[in-house]
C-alpha atoms as one frame of an Amber mdcrd trajectory, in Angstrom:
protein
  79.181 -98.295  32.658  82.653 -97.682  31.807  83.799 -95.859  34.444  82.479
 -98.629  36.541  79.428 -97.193  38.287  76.678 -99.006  36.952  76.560-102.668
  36.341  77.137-104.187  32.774  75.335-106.582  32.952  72.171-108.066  34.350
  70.885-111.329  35.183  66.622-112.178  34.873  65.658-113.907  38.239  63.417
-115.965  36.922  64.913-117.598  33.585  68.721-116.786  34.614  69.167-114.879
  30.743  70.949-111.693  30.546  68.978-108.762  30.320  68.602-105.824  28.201
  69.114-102.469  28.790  65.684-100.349  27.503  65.169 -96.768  27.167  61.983
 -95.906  28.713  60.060 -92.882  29.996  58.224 -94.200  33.559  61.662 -93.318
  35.553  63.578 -90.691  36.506  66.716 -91.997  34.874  65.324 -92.375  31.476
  66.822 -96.420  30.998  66.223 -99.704  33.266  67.373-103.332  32.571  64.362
-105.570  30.767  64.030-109.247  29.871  60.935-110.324  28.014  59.609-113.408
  26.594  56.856-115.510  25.525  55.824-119.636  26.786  53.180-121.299  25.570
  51.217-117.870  24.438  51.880-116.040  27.912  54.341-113.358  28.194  56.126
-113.051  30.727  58.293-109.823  31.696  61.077-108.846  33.864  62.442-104.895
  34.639  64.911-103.865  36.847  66.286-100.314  37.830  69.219 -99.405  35.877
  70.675 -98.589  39.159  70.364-102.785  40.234  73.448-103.776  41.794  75.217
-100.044  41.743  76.441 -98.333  45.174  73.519 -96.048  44.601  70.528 -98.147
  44.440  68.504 -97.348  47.062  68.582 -93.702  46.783  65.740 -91.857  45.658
  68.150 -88.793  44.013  68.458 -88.247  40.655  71.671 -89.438  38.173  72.260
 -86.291  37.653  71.884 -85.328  41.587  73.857 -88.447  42.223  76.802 -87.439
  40.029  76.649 -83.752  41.218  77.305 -84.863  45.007  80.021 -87.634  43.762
  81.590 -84.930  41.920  81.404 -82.146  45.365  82.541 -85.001  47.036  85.721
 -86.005  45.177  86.161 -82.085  45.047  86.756 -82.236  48.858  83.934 -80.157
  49.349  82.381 -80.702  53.154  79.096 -82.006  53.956  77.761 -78.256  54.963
  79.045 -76.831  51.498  77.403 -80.281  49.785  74.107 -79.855  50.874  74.576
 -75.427  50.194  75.113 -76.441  46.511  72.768 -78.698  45.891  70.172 -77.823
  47.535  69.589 -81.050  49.542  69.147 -81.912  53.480  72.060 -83.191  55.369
  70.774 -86.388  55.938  70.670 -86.659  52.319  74.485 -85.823  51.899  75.059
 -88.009  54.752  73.186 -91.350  53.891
């Protein structure tokens, strides 16, 4: 979050109230965004990926796969040596 690559904050899509940021163990990366609350004796709940709204959303890697090939990248390593190292298919590196 402070080098900028994942969002700071997070907005619930139903109630509009910032979210929370919850350490959990049902995803790969450990953390997603949650907002939780109770009306009239139903609770309601709200999670997002902690990925939401971060130029690597989509993907299916890993954090730690996704800061491995940012870090080849900014290395000036080429696509060939990219996938070598990590042990990934070039479409991968690619997309």
């Amino acid at each position: 979050m402070k080098e900028g690559m994942l969002g700071k904050k997070q907005f619930c899509q139903q109630c509009g109230s910032e979210m929370k940021i919850k350490k959990c163990n049902d995803r790969s990366d450990r953390w997603k965004w949650e907002r939780s609350w109770q009306l009239k004796r139903k609770r309601h709940k709200v999670e997002k990926s902690l990925r939401c709204g971060s130029w690597f959303d989509k993907s299916n890697m890993t954090l730690e796969e996704i800061l491995k090939l940012t870090y080849l990248c900014c290395q000036g390593l080429d696509q060939w040596q990219i996938k070598h190292k990590l042990g990934v298919c070039s479409n991968t590196v690619v997309d």
